[in-house]
C-alpha positions as CSV (number, residue, x, y, z in Angstrom):
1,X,115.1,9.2,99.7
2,X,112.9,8.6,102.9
3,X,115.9,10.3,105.0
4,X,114.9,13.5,102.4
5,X,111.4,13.5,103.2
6,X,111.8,13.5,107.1
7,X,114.2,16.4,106.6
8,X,111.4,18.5,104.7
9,X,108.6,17.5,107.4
10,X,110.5,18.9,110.0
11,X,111.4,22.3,108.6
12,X,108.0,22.7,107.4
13,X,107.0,22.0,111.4
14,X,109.4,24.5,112.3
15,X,108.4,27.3,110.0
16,X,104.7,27.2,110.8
17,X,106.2,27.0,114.7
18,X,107.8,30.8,114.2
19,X,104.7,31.8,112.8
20,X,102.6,30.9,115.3
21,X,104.9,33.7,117.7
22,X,104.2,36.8,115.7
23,X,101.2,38.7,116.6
24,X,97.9,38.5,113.9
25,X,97.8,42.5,114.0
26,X,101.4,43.7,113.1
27,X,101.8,45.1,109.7
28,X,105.2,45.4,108.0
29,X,106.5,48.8,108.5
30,X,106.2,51.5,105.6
31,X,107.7,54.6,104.9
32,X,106.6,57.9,103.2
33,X,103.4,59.8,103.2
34,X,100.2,57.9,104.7
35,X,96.7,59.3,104.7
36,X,94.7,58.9,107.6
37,X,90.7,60.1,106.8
38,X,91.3,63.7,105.4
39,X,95.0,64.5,107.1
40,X,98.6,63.5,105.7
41,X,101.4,62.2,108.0
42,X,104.7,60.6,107.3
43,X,106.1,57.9,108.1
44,X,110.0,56.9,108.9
45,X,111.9,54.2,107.8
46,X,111.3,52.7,111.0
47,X,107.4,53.0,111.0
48,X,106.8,55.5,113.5
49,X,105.7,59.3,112.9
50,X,107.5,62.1,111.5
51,X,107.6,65.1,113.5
52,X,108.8,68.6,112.4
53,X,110.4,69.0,109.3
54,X,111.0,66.9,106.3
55,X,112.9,68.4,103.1
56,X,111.4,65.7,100.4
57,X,114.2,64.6,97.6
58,X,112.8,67.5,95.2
59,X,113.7,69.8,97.3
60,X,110.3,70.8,98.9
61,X,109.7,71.6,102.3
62,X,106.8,70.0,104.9
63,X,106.0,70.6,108.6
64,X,104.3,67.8,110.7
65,X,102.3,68.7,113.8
66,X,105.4,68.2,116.4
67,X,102.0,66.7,118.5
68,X,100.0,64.9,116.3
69,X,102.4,64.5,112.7
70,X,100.0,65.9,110.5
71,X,100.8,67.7,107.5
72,X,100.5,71.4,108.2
73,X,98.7,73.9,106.1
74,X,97.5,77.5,105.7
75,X,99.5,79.8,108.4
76,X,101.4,78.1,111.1
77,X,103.7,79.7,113.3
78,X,107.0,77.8,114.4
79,X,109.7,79.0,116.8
80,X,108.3,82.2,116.5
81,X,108.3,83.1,113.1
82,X,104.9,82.7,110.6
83,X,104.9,80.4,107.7
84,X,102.3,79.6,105.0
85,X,102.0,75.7,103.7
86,X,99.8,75.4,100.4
87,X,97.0,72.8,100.7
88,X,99.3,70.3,99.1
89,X,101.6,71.3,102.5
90,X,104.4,72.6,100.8
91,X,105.9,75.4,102.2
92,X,105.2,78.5,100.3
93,X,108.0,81.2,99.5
94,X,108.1,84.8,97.8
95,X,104.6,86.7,97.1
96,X,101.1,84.7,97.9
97,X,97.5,85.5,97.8
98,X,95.4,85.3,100.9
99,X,92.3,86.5,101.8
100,X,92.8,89.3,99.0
101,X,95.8,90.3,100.8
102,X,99.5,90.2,99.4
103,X,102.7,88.7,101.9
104,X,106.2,87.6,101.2
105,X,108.0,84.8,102.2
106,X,111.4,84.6,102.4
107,X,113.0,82.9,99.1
108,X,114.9,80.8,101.7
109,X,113.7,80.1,104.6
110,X,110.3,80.3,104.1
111,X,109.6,83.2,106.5
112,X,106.8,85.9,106.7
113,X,108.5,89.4,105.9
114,X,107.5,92.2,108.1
115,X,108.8,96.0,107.6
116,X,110.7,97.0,104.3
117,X,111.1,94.8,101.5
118,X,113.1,95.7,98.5
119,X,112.8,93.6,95.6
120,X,115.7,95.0,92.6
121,X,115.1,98.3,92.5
122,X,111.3,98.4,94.0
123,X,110.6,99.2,97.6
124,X,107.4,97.8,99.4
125,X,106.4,97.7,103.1
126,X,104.6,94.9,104.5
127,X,102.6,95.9,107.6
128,X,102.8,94.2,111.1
129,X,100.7,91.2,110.1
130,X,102.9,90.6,107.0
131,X,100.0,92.2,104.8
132,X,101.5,93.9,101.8
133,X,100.8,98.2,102.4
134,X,98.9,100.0,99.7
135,X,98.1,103.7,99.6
136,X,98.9,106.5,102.4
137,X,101.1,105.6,105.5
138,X,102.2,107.2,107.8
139,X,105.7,106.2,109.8
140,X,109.0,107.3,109.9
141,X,108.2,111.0,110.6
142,X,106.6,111.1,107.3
143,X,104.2,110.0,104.8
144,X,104.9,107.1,102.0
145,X,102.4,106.2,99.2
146,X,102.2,103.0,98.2
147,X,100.6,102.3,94.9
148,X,97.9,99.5,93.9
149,X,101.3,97.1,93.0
150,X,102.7,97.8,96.5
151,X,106.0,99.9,95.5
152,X,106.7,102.9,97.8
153,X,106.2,106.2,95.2
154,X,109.5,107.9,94.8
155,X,109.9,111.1,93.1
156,X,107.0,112.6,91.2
157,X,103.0,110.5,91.8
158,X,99.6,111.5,90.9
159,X,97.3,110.4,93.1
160,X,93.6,110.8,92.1
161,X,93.9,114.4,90.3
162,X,96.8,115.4,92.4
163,X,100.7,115.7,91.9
164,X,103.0,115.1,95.2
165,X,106.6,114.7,95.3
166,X,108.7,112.3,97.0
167,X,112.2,111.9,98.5
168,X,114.7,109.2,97.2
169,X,113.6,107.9,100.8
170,X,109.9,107.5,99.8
171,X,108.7,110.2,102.4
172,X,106.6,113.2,101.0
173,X,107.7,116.1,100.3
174,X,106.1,119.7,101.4
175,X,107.4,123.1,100.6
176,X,109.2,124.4,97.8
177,X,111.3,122.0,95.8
178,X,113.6,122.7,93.3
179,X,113.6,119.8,90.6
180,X,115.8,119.8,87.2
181,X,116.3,123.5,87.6
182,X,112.7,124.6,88.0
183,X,110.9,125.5,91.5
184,X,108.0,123.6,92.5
185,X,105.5,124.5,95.7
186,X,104.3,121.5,97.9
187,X,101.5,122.2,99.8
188,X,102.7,122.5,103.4
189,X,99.4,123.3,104.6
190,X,96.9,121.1,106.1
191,X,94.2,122.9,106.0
192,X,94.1,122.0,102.1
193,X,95.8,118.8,100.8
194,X,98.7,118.3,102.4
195,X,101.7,117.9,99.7
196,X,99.8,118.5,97.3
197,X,101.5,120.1,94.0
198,X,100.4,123.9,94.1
199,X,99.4,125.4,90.8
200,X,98.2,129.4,89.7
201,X,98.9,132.0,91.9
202,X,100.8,131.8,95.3
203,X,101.4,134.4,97.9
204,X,103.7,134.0,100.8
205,X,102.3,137.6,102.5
206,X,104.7,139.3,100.8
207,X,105.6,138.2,97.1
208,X,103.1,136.6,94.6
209,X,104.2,133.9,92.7
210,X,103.0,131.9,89.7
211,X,103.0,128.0,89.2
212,X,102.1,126.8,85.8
213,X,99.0,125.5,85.7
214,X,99.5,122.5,83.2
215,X,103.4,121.4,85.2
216,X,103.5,123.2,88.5
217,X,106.6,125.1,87.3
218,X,107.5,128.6,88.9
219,X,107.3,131.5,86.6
220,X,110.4,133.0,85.5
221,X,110.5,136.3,83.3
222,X,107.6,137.2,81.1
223,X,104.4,135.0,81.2
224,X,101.3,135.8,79.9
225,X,98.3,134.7,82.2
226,X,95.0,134.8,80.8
227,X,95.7,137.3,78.1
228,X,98.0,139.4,80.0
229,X,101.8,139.7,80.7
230,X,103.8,140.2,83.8
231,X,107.3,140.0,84.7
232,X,108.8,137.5,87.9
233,X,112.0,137.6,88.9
234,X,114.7,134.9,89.4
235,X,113.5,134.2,92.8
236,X,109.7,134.1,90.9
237,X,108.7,137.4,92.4
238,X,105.8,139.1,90.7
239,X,107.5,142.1,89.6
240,X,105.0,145.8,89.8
241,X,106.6,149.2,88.7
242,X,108.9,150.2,86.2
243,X,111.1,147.9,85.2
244,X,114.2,148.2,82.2
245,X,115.2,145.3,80.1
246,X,117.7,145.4,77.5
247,X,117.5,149.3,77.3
248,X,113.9,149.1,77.0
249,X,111.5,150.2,80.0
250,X,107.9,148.5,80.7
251,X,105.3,149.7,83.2
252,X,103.6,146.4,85.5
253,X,100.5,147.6,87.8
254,X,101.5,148.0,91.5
255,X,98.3,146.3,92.3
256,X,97.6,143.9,90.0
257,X,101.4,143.5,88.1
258,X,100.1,143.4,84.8
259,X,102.1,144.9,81.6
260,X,101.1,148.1,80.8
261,X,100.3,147.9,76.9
262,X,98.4,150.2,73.9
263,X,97.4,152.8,76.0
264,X,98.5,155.8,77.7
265,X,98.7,156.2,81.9
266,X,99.3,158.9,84.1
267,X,102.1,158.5,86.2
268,X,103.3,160.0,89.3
269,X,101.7,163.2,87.1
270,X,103.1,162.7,84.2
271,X,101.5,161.2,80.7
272,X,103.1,158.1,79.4
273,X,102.4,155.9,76.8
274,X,102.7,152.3,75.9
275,X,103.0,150.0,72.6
276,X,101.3,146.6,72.1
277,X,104.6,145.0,72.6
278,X,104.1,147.0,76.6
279,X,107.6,149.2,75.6
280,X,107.3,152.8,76.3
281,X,107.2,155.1,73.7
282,X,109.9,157.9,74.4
283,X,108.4,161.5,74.9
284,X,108.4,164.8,76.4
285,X,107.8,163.7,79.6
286,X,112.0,161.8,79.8
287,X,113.2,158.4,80.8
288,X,111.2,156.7,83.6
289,X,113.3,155.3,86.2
290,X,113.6,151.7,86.2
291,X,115.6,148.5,87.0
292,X,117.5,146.2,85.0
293,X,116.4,142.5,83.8
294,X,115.8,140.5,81.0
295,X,114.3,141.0,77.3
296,X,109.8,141.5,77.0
297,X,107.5,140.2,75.4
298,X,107.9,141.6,71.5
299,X,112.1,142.1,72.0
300,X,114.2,140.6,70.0
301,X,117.1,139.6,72.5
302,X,117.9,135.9,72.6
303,X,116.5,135.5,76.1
304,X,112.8,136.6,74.9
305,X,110.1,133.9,76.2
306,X,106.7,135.5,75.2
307,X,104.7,132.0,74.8
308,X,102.1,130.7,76.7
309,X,102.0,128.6,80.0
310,X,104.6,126.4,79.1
311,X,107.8,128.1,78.1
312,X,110.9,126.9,78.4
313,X,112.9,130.0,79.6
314,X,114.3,129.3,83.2
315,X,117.1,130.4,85.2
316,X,119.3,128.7,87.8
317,X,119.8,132.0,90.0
318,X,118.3,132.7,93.1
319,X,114.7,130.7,94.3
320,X,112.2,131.1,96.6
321,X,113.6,130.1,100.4
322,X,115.0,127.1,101.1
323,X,114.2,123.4,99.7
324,X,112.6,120.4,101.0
325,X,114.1,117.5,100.5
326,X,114.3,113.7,102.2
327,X,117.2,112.0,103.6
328,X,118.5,108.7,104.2
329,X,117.9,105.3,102.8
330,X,115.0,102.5,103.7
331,X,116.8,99.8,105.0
332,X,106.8,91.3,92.6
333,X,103.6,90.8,92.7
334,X,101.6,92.8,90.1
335,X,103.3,94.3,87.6
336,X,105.1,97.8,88.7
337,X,104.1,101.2,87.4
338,X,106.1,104.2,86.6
339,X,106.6,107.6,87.8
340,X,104.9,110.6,85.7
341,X,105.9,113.8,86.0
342,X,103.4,116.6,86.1
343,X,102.6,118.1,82.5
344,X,99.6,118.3,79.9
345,X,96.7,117.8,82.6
346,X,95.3,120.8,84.1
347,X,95.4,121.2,87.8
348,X,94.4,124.2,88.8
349,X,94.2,125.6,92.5
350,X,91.6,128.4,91.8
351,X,91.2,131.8,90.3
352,X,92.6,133.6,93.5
353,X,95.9,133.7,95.2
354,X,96.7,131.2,97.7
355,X,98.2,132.1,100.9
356,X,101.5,129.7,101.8
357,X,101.7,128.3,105.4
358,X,104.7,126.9,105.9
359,X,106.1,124.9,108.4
360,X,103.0,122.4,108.4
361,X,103.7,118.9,108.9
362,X,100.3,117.1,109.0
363,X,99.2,114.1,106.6
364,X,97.5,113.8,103.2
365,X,93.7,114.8,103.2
């Protein structure tokens, strides 16, 4: 019993002897995030501070200061490439919000995206600082509207009160364009607005030609335009003189192209006169020369189109010069809008004729 008692003294004396060799001020080592006055760091299993990056066990991603440790956050750049950490430091990915400005970081890695971005079947372009583009932009040899969602415009967009038309490669179209089997004209001047969808009457020096006013669509046949009729061709040339359709023969001013119709004119010396429907009543005078076509306005063939603006009569023969098209491919934040397509507003370009100029290049506005 006393031998006991001895034994316990002595490891008690022993015990307070190791003690008495550690240091007052060391602390047991801890591991995992530590806050030090208004900054985060993290600790290793062994104590000491993490540097770089940690990948916590839910799969988030940190960055410590590779100087200090602390917890990055906002914009940091690392190796080169920009990153964003949310105030909580994890590492952001896909669309954020920053000083009223839209990026994208890669789903993956994390990565500011610069340059073309497509997202399923939604192009956007995010500009040299990573900043989402919205509106006009000019690159590429070519001008690409963005709209307030960010995705590059591709066929048919209104932009204030005006129509354009873009390629399948987002650029701007200019010139005429031939679109589900009707002829448009895009502005290709830039003294006016520069792809700008042309409406009324067009003149290219030569021929006049007439774009609806409530679609843009180039006038085919018969169209009556503010109460009277004239006559285009398949190419959409105003036709003037005598012309014969379906047996029947129809007098259009030289000057101004209108129909001829309920009266009687003297032409070339001779008397002729005219129904309501604009067909000439046969008389002493004989048979007008004329050319052949398709049925007025008042004839009974199947072809016949004697509405308003807005017909549907076309014809896939023929068209004004060549087309302008795009080429080539480009290499979600709020929600994406669709493409209209011109019809039931009014755009008109003025009561006059406007002059073509083709072969201009310059930008919107």
């Amino acid at each position: 019993m006393r031998y006991g008692k001895k034994t316990a003294a002595l490891l008690l004396a022993g015990l307070v002897g190791t003690a008495a060799l550690i240091p007052a001020n060391t602390a047991w080592a801890a591991t995992g995030w530590v806050q030090e006055g208004s900054h985060w760091k993290y600790l290793d299993g062994d104590g000491s501070v993490h540097k770089g990056w940690v990948k916590t066990s839910d799969g988030t991603f940190y960055y410590l200061d590779l100087t200090t440790g602390i917890m990055a956050t906002g914009w940091k750049q690392i190796n080169g490439n920009w990153y964003y950490f949310h105030s909580n430091g994890s590492m952001a990915t896909k669309w954020i919000k920053d000083g009223g400005k839209y990026y994208y970081l890669m789903d993956d890695t994390g990565v500011l995206v610069k340059g073309w971005l497509k997202i399923g079947s939604s192009y956007y372009y995010m500009k040299g600082d990573g900043a989402m583009a919205t509106g006009w932009r000019e690159m590429d040899n070519g001008w690409f509207y963005f709209k307030e969602d960010g995705t590059c415009t591709l066929g048919w967009g209104k932009v204030g009160n005006d129509w354009f038309y873009f390629g399948s490669d987002g650029k701007m179209v200019t010139g005429w364009k031939q679109i589900d089997n009707a002829y448009y004209y895009l502005n290709a001047d830039s003294k006016s607005v520069l792809g700008k969808m042309m409406t009324g009457w067009l003149s290219d020096g030569t021929n006049k030609y007439y774009m609806d006013t409530s679609n843009g669509k180039m006038a085919h046949g018969w169209k009556q335009i503010e109460g009277s009729y004239y006559y285009f061709s398949d190419s959409g040339h105003m036709t003037t003189g005598w012309i014969q359709l379906s047996g029947v023969y129809y007098y259009l001013d030289p000057s101004t192209g209108k129909m001829a119709a309920n009266t009687t004119l003297t032409i070339d010396g001779k008397s002729y006169s005219f129904g309501s429907n604009g067909a000439y009543q046969n008389g002493s005078s004989g048979t007008p020369a004329g050319t052949t076509g398709s049925n007025a306005p008042g004839g009974t063939g199947s072809n016949s189109n004697t509405t308003a603006p807005g017909g549907t009569s076309t014809t896939n023969s023929g068209g004004p010069g060549g087309s302008s098209t795009g080429a080539n491919n480009l290499s979600s934040p709020p929600t994406s809008q669709t493409n209209d397509t011109p019809g039931g507003t009014t755009n008109p370009s003025g009561s006059g004729t406007y002059q073509l100029a083709p072969g201009l290049t310059n930008g919107p506005g």
